[in-house]
Every structure is written in structure tokens, then in C-alpha cells.
C-alpha positions in Angstrom: 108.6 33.6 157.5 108.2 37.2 158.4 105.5 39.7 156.7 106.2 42.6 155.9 104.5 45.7 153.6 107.1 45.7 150.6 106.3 47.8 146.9 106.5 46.1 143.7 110.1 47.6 143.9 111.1 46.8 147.0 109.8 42.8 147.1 111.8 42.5 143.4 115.1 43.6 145.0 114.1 41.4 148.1 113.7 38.2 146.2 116.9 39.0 144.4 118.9 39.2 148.0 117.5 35.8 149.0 118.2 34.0 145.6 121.9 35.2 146.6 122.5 38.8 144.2 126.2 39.8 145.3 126.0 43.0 143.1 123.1 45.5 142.5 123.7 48.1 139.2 121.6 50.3 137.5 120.5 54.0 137.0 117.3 55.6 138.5 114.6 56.9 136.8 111.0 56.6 137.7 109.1 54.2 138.2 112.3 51.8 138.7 114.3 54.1 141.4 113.4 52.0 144.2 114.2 48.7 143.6 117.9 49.3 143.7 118.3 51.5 146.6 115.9 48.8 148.5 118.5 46.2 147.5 121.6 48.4 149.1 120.3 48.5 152.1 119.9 44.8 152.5 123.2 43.3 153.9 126.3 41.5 152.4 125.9 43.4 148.7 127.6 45.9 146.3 125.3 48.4 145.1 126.4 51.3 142.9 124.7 53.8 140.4 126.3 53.5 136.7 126.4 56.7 134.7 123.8 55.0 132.7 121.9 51.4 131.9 124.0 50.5 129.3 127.1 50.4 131.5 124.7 49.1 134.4 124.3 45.9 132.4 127.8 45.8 131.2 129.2 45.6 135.1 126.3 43.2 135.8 127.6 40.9 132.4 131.0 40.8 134.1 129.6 39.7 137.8 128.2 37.2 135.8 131.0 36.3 133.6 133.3 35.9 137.1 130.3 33.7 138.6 128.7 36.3 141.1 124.7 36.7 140.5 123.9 40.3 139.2 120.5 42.2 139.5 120.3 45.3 137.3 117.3 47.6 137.2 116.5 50.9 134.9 113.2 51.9 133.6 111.9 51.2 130.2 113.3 54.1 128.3 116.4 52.6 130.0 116.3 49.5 128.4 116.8 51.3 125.2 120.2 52.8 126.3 120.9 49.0 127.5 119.8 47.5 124.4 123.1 47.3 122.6 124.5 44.8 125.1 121.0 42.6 126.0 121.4 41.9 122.3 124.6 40.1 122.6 124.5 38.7 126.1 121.2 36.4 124.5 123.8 35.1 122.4 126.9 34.6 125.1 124.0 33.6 128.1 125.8 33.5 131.5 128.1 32.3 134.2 126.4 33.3 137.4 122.7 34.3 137.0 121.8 37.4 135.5 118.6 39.0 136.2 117.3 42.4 134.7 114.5 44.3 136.1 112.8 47.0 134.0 110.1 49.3 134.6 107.5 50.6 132.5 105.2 53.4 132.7 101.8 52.9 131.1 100.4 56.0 131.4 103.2 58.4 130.5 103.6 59.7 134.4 107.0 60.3 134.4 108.7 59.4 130.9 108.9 60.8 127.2 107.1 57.7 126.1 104.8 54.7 126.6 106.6 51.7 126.0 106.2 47.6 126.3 109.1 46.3 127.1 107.8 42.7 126.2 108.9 43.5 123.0 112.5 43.2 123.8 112.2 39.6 125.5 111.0 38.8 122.0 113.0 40.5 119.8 116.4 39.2 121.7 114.6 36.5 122.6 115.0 36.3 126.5 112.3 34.9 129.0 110.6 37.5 130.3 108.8 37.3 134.0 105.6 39.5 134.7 104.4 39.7 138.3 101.2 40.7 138.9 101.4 42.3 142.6 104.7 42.9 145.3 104.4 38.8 146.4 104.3 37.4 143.0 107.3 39.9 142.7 109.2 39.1 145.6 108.6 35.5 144.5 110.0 36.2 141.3 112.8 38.3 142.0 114.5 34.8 143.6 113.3 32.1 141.2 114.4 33.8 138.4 118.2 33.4 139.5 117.8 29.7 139.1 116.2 29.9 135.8 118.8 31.9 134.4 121.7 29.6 135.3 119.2 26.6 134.3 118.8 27.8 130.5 122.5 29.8 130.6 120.4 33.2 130.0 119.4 36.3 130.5 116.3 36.7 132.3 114.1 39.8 132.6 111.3 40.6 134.6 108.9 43.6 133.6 106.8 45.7 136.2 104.5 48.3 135.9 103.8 51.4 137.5 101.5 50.5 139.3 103.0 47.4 140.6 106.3 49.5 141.4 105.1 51.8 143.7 101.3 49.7 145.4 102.2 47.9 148.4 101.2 44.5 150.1 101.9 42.2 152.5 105.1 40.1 151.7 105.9 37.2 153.0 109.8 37.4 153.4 112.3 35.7 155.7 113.8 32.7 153.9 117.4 31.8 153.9 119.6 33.8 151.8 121.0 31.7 148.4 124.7 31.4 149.7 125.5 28.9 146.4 129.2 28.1 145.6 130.2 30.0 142.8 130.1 28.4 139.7 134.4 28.8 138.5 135.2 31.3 135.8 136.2 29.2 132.6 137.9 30.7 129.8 135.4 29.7 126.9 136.3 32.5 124.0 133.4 30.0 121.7 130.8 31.1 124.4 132.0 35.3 125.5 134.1 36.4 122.6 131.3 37.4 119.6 133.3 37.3 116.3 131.0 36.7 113.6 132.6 32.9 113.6 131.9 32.5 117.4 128.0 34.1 117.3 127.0 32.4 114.1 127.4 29.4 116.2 125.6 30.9 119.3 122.8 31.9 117.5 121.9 28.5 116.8 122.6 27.9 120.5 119.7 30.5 121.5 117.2 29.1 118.9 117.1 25.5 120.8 117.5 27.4 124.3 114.1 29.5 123.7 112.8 26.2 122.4 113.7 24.6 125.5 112.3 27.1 127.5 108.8 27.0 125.9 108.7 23.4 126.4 109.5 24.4 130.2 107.2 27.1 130.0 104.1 24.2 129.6 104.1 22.9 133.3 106.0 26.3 134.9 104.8 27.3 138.1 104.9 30.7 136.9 101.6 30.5 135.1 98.5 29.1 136.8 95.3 28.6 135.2 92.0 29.4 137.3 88.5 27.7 135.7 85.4 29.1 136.3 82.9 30.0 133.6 83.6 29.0 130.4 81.3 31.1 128.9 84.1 33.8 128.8 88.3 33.1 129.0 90.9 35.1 129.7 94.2 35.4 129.1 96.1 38.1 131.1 99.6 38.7 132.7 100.9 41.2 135.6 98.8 44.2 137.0 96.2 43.0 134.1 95.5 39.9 135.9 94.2 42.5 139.2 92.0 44.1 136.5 90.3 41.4 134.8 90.0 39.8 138.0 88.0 42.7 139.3 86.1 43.2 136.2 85.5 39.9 135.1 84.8 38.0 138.7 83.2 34.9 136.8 85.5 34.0 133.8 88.0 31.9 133.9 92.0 33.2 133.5 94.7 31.4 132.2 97.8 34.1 134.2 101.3 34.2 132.5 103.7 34.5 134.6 106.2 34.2 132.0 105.2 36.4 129.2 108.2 35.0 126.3 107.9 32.4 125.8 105.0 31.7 125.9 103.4 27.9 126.9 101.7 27.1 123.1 99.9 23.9 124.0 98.4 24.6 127.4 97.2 27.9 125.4 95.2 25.9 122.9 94.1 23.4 125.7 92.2 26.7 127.4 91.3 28.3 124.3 89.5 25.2 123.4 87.3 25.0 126.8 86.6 28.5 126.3 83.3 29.6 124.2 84.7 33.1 123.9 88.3 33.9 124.8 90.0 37.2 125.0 93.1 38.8 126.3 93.5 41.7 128.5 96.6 43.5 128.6 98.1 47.2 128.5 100.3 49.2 126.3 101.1 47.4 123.0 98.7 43.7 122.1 101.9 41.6 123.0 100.0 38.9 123.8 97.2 39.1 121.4 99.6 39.2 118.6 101.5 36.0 120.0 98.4 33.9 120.7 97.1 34.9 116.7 100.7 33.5 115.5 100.4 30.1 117.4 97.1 29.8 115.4 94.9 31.2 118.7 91.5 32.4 117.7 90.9 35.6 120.0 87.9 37.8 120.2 89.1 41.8 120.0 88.5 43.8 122.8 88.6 47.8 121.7 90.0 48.5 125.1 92.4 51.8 125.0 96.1 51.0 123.9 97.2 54.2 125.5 97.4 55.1 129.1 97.0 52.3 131.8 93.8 49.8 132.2 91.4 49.3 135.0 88.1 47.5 135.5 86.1 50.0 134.7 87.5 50.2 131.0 87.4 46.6 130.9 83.7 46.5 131.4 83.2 49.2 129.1 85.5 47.4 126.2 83.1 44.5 126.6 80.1 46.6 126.8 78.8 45.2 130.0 78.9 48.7 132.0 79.7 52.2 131.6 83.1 54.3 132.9 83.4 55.2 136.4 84.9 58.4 138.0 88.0 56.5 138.0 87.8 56.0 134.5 86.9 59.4 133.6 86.2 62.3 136.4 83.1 63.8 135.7 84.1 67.0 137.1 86.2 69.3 135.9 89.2 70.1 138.3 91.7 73.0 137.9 94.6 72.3 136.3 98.0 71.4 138.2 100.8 71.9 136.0 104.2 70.5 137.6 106.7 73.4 138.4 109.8 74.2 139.7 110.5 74.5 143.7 110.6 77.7 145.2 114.1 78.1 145.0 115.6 76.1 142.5 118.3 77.0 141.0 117.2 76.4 137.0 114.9 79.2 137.6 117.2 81.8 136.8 119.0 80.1 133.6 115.6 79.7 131.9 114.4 83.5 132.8 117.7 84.8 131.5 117.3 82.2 128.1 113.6 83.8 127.6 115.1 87.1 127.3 117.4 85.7 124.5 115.4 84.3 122.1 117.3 81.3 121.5 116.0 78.0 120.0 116.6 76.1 123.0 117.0 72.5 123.0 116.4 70.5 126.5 116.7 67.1 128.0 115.3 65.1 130.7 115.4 66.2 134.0 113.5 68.8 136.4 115.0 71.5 134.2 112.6 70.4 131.7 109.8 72.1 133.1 111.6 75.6 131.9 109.3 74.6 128.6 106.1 75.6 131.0 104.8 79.2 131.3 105.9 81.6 132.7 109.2 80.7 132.1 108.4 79.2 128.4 112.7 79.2 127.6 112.5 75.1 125.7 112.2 73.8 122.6 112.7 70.0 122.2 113.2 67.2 124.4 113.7 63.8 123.2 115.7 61.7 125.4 119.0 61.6 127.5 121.7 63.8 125.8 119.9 64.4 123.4 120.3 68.3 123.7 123.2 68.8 122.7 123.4 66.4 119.4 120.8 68.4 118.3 121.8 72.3 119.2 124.6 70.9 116.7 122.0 69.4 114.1 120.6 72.9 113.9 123.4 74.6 113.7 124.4 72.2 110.8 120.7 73.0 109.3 122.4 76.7 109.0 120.2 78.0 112.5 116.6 78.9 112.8 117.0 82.3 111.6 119.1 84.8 113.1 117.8 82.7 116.4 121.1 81.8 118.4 121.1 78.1 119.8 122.0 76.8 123.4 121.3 73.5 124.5 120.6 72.7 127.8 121.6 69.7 130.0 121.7 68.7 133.9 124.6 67.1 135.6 123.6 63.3 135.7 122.3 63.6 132.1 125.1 65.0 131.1 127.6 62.1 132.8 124.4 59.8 131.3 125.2 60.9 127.6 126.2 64.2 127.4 129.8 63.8 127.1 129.4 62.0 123.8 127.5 64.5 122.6 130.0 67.3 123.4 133.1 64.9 121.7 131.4 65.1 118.5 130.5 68.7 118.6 133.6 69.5 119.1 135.3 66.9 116.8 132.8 68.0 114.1 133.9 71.5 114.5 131.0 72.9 116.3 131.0 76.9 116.2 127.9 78.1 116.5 126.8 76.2 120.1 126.1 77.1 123.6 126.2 74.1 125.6 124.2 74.7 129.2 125.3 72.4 132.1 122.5 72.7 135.4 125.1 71.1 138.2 122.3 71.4 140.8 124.8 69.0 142.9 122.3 65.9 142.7 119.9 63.6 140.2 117.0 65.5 141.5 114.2 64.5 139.7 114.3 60.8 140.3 114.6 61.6 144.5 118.2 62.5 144.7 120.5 59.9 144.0 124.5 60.4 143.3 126.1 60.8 140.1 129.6 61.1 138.9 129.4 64.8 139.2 128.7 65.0 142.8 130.5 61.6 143.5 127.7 60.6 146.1 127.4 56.6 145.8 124.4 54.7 146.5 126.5 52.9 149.6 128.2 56.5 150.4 131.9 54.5 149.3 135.0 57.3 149.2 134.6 58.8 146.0 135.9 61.9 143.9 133.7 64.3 141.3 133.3 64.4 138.1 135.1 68.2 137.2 133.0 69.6 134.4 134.9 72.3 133.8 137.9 70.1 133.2 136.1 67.7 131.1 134.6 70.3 128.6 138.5 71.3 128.3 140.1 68.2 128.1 137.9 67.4 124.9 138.9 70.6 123.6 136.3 72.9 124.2 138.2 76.5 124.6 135.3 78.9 126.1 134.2 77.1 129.5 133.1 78.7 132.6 131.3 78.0 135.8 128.4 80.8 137.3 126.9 80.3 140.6 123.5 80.1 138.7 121.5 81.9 141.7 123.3 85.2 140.8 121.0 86.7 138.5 123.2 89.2 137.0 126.0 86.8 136.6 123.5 84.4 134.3 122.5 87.2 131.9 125.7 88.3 131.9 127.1 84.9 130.6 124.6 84.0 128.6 125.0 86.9 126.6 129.1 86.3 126.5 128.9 83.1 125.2 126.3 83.2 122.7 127.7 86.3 121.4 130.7 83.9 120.9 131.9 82.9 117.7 132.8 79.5 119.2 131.1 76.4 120.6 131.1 76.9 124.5 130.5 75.4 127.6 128.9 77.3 130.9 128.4 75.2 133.8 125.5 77.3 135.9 126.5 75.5 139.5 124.3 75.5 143.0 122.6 72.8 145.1 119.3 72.0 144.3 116.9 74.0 146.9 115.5 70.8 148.9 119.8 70.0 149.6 119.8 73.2 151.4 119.7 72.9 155.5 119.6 76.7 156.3 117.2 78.8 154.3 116.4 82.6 154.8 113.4 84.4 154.5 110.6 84.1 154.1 110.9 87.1 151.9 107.5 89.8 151.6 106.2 92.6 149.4 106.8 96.2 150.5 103.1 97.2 149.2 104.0 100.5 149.4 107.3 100.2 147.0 105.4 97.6 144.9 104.8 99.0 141.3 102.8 95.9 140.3 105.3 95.3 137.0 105.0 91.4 137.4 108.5 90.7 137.0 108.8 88.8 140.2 105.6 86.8 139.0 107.2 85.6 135.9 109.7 83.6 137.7 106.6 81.2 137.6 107.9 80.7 141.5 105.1 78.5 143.2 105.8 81.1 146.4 104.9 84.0 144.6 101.3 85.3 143.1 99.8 88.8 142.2 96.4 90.4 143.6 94.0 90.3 141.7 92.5 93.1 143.4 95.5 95.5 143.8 97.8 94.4 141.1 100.7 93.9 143.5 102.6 90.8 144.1 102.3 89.0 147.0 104.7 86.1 148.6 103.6 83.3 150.7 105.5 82.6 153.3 104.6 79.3 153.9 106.4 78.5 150.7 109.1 80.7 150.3 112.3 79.4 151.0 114.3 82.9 150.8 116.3 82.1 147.7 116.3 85.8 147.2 115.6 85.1 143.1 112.5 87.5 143.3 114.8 90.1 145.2 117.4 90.5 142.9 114.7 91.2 139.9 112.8 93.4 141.8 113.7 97.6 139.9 111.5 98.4 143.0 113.0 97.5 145.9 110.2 96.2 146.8 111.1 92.7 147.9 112.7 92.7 151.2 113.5 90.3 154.2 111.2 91.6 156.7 113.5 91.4 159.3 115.3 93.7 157.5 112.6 96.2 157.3 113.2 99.9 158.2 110.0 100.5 160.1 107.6 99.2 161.8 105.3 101.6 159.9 106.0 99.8 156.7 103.3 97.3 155.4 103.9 94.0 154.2 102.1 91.7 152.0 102.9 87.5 153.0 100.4 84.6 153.1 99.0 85.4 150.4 96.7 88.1 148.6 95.8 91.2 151.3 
């Protein structure tokens, strides 16, 4: 055995290698991203990005069907996309093993929601795993293979944020699984759902969750650690860490398997306990599930929002008050997330501001054009959402005489845009701008491939995705592509197209800034042609800032990566490279205020 320092991520897609995973699928989004790029690296696989989850499980159900073992990983607003097919495959089970790993993000760090995805292991009824730190992960990232051919099922296993990105000590190093594939048998009764076929399966699934709760009495997966009685405690994943730290004395009973759940052993330490709570975040899974096996629990008015630690433990229980972990007694400016110096959106959302649109956004970094200064979004829901809805209000007869343009990036758009787009155009949509960031990359999530920019996650010989063509070939008849660092050129279509008549497409096109290997600049402020007119300062560019003192601008070179946005909005000429300068007489104002 060999240990090493793995994440949460990482140690998942590590145990899934050694159980024997031939093929890796899924879509990145945070806090997930990691565990499948971890897995392509690791030798003997197939790895590949899917346009989005629900496809990802869909090529993972067919390595499965053929006998491989499939590991597919999304985050938990991802598990939504891939809901339509978990469903089903609860009923069919599998061939080879199936494992899905989803991550959630108590907390809201990076996501539209807060989510518990133990919901779904109940509601399709599918064992669901829930490590509490990167070994218990790695650990059951392999043994879950083996109980998903045992029980013919789906299995998944949840993580947290916390769990995804921490890292520990791992020990690693076994054998990889190198298991004769079980054969592919044509068994309509068990793959084909026709009502007649999954009437019969669902009966099938009711005595296979009954034979996993028997199983789930004596698993492995769940230990139970006695110490006081005075206080019990029934926990599962990062939660365990908590209470453990919290509650030092009380004795835990730790699921490992979190549906379904082991109902005698429950009652067995319920029973020992004088008091017994549970301690868990997001939604009271498990405190709803012990009430319905008959469990008497004490509550524990710990927050349901946000993520847990021992501090609000104590405090739920009234044995100590909240830490500067728990809430920072001093008040610390602001950091509001923006865009990179350079970014390409920049210019779209300063030319929508002027236009007064309702804009309606998506997920991606463009979604920070809702922020000041550049305050050009409406909405955001979820993936592709934009543009279903730019047509909704256009249905609803507008917002006034408000135009409407709905805004979407590149993988979003491959994600579920395109379906979007069909039905706006099948529907007759006339009075749309559809907005199409290419920024040549999934930037947000740390710059994976899409279909548009045809990177894979194993770099395999691939081709793009041609918006342009697509918007046509689903009949769209006002498309065009603008190099979306071109100032003029935005306004100049924006303007066009919402002045059209017609439902059109404009794909704004250049590489995200941190893709770019040779930057100019650093730009500076003529002070003596600056007029102090702000307009470079409501780019909202991280690079540039305006003296208090003087009223001018000022650009920090430190951060400017010579995009040359602020130059081209500059009436003053006052923007310049200073290598360009005229003189040596002329003064400059860079790194900062002066």
C-alpha cells in the first residue's frame, strides 16, 4: 500500500479505478469537477465530458448494459438534469456495475441552490453511500462496484463540499479489479420499459431495497462507536467530523449507507441511548427516516441552511456559544466575485446596459454581468434556461417597450441550449435575441472541453461544434458571429438584431483571457488627457479604479492584461500603451492611485 494526499474527489475516482471502472462520464460543475478528470489520468480508461449529466448517465447505462463498470460524476443540480434516466435504470438495475457520484454544495458556494441529494436515493429508491472524509471515499469508490452487481442496481454515492475539495492521507496501491466481464444477454423483460415489462420490475425493486436493508444490518459501511450514553448520535458523512469534534463523549452510530437505512440496529442504539439525536446538513433526511421507523429523536434547532460545524452544534444543544468560525465578529469589506481583467463578456454586458433590455442569463462566469458596474441581467435559473424564458416573455407580450435578449455561454448552450432555440423557433419566436458567449472553453468550472471547442478530457481527435451552422440548420434566418472584444462591432450588432423583427442568433466569439499566452500592455492613464468621465471604470474591470483625490482613472499594472477594452471606450485618448507614448514628458498614472 502506498499513501498518498488524495481530495474527497480524487480518492472517489481512485477507488473506482481499483474496483476495475473501464469508462469515466460526466459534466463538470463545482464541487464535482475533479473527480472525473482525476480518473482520466489514471491508466487503462475512457474518460470523456458529455454535453450534459443526463447523457453522462445514459453512456454510463450502456457500459453497463454491454458488462463494462461505469463511474459517472455531476454535481447535485446535475442530478436533476440526470434524473429522467436514474428513475428508470432503478427499475432495469444493471449488467456491469454502475456507480454514480454526485456532489452537493451545502452552503450555496458555487450553485443556484442548496440541495440533498439523499432524497433521490429514496425517491428512486437506490442505495446511497456517504463518506465522511477522502479514505472512507476512496474506500467507497471500490466497494460500491461490488454492491451494485450484488443487488443488480444503481448505486450512488453523495459528497459534500467540503469532503470534495479537503485532503488526507490515502492509503492507495491495491490491485486493480481486472474481473471477467459478465456477457451481454438479450433480456427485453429486464432493459426494454414498456408499461408490461416495468410493472413487473417495479415489484423486482420493492424486494431488492428490501434486501438491501436486511444487508444494510451487519454492513461494514456503518460502524457504531459506544461511549456515553447519556447522549447518542446518529450522523453520516462530513457530519460524523462535526459531531465528533463537538460532541467528543457521545456515542455515534455512522451510516455509511444513508438509503437504506439498517432499522433494527437503529432501535438497538436508540434504546441504549438516554437522549438521542441526529446531526446532519441541508434537508433532516435522516431525522425524517428514523421518525418513520417509529425512532423517538430529540430536535436539534441546528441551521438547515448553509453548512454545519462544531461550533453550531454546540450552540444547537446549548452547551457553548458561536466561534469566529461560526460567525466573524468583524466586519470585513466585501469581495464581490467579478470578471477577469480581460474577459471577453465584458463588452457584451456594457453594450446590453446601454440597451435597456430585460435580459435573461444562465449559468456560467457570464453571470456575473448581473453585478455593478456592469448591472446588464435579469434572471438566472438553471442550464438553458435563458432562452426558454426570453421566449416566455415575449409570449407574456414583453416587459414594456423593453426589448428582450437572452444570454447563454458555449457549454451551456451544447448543455441545453439547443432545445431551447428548437422550440423558439418551432414556436415561431419573433421577438428574441438569442446571445451566444463562445469564450472557446467551460471556464467557470477550470476549463474543461465542450462540443464547441471539441477539446476532450483525454485530448482524443475531435471536431467543433459550428454554432453558426447550428442556429441555421434549425432554421434560425438572422445569425452572425462578432469577435466580442471589438467594442464597436458589439453595439453595433446588438442594436441590428434587436431592432430585428425576427428571432436571432449572434455568436459574440473570443478566447477566454486566462487561454491567452501573449498579452500586451499593461495599459496606463495619460493624466494629462484624462477627463475623469468614468467610462473606463464602469467596465467594473478588476485592473482599473479612479482617484479618489483627482477624479482620474488609474490602471494597475499588475493586473492589467492589455485587453485594450478600456482603450477603445476611452473619448479621451487617454488610455495608451506606454510604450507607445509620444514623450517622455508625458505622465502616466499605473499601480494604482498617484
Amino acid at each position: 500500500m502506498t499513501r498518498v494526499l488524495l481530495s474527497g474527489n480524487e480518492a472517489v475516482a481512485q477507488g473506482a479505478w481499483e474496483a476495475g471502472a473501464e469508462v469515466g462520464v460526466g459534466y463538470p460543475g463545482t464541487p464535482s469537477t475533479q473527480a472525473l478528470e482525476h480518473f482520466a489520468t489514471l491508466p487503462d480508461v475512457y474518460a470523456e465530458w458529455a454535453p450534459n449529466e443526463k447523457v453522462a448517465l445514459e453512456v454510463a447505462i450502456g457500459v453497463s448494459l454491454a458488462g463494462g463498470r461505469s463511474f459517472t460524476t455531476m454535481k447535485h443540480v446535475g442530478l436533476n438534469v440526470a434524473a429522467d434516466p436514474l428513475f428508470t435504470l432503478a427499475y432495469t438495475g444493471v449488467n456491469g456495475g454502475l456507480v454514480i457520484f454526485v456532489a452537493d454544495d451545502p452552503g450555496i458556494h458555487s450553485s443556484q441552490n442548496e440541495q440533498d441529494s439523499r432524497n433521490y436515493a429514496a425517491f428512486a429508491h437506490i442505495p446511497m453511500l456517504e463518506p465522511a472524509d477522502p479514505s472512507e471515499a476512496h474506500e467507497m469508490g471500490a466497494y460500491a462496484f461490488g454492491l451494485s452487481e450484488r443487488f443488480d442496481t444503481p448505486v450512488l454515492i453523495r459528497s459534500t463540499v467540503r469532503l470534495s475539495h479537503a485532503k488526507s492521507m490515502v492509503a492507495t496501491g491495491r490491485c486493480r479489479d481486472v474481473r471477467e466481464r459478465p456477457p451481454y444477454k438479450k433480456d427485453i423483460g429486464k432493459w426494454v420499459m414498456m408499461p408490461g415489462m416495468a410493472r413487473a420490475r417495479r415489484v423486482e425493486l420493492d424486494a431488492r431495497i428490501a434486501c438491501l436493508a436486511e444487508y444494510a444490518e451487519d454492513s461494514p459501511l456503518n460502524q457504531v462507536e459506544l461511549r456515553d450514553f447519556g447522549l447518542g448520535v446518529v450522523c453520516a458523512g462530513v457530519s460524523y467530523l462535526h459531531a465528533r469534534e463537538a460532541l467528543p463523549d457521545a456515542s455515534t452510530f455512522k451510516l455509511g449507507m444513508a438509503y437504506p437505512l439498517p432499522a433494527k440496529a437503529l432501535k438497538a442504539f436508540a434504546e441504549k441511548a438516554e437522549r438521542l439525536i441526529v446531526i446532519e446538513e441541508a434537508d433532516d433526511f435522516l431525522a425524517r427516516s428514523l421518525r418513520s421507523l417509529g425512532i423517538l429523536i430529540e430536535a436539534v434547532e441546528a441551521p438547515r441552511a448553509g453548512e454545519l460545524s462544531p461550533g453550531l452544534i454546540r450552540q444547537a444543544l446549548g452547551i457553548g456559544a458561536p466561534t469566529l468560525r461560526d460567525a466573524p465578529s468583524i466586519a470585513l469589506p466585501p469581495r464581490p466575485p467579478l470578471l477577469c481583467p480581460g474577459c471577453p463578456h465584458r463588452p457584451v454586458f456594457a453594450a446590453l446596459r446601454k440597451t435597456r433590455a430585460v435580459v435573461t442569463g444562465d449559468i456560467g462566469c457570464y453571470t456575473l454581468g448581473t453585478l455593478a458596474p456592469l448591472s446588464a441581467m435579469d434572471a438566472c435559473i438553471d442550464m438553458g434556461a435563458s432562452v426558454g424564458m426570453a421566449h416566455g416573455i415575449a409570449l407574456a407580450g414583453g416587459v414594456g417597450k423593453q426589448p428582450v435578449v437572452a444570454v447563454i455561454g458555449d457549454s451551456t448552450f451544447a448543455h441545453s441550449g439547443i432545445t431551447g432555440l428548437v422550440n423558439s423557433v418551432y414556436n415561431s419566436g419573433s421577438a428574441e435575441t438569442i446571445v451566444i458567449l463562445d469564450n472557446r472553453i467551460t471556464a467557470m468550472t477550470g476549463h474543461q472541453g465542450n462540443p464547441v471547442n471539441g477539446i476532450t478530457l483525454q485530448e482524443r481527435e475531435s471536431c467543433e461544434l459550428g454554432l453558426e451552422q447550428l442556429a441555421k440548420a434549425v432554421g434560425v434566418g438572422r445569425v452572425r458571429v462578432v469577435d466580442s472584444q471589438d467594442i464597436p462591432a458589439v453595439e453595433a450588432a446588438l442594436k441590428e438584431e434587436i431592432a430585428a423583427p425576427e428571432l436571432s442568433v449572434i455568436v459574440f466569439k473570443a478566447p477566454c483571457a486566462l487561454l491567452l499566452r501573449e498579452k500586451r500592455g499593461p495599459y496606463a492613464v495619460d493624466a494629462e488627457q484624462c477627463a475623469g468621465c468614468n467610462i473606463c471604470v464602469r467596465l467594473g474591470c478588476p485592473a482599473i479604479g479612479r482617484d479618489e483625490g483627482s477624479g482620474r482613472a488609474y490602471i494597475d499594472e499588475s493586473v492589467c492584461v492589455g485587453c485594450g477594452q478600456c482603450e477603445q471606450v476611452c473619448r479621451f485618448s487617454a488610455i495608451v500603451l506606454p510604450s507607445a507614448a509620444p514623450s517622455s514628458a508625458t505622465s502616466y498614472t499605473t499601480g494604482g492611485a498617484q
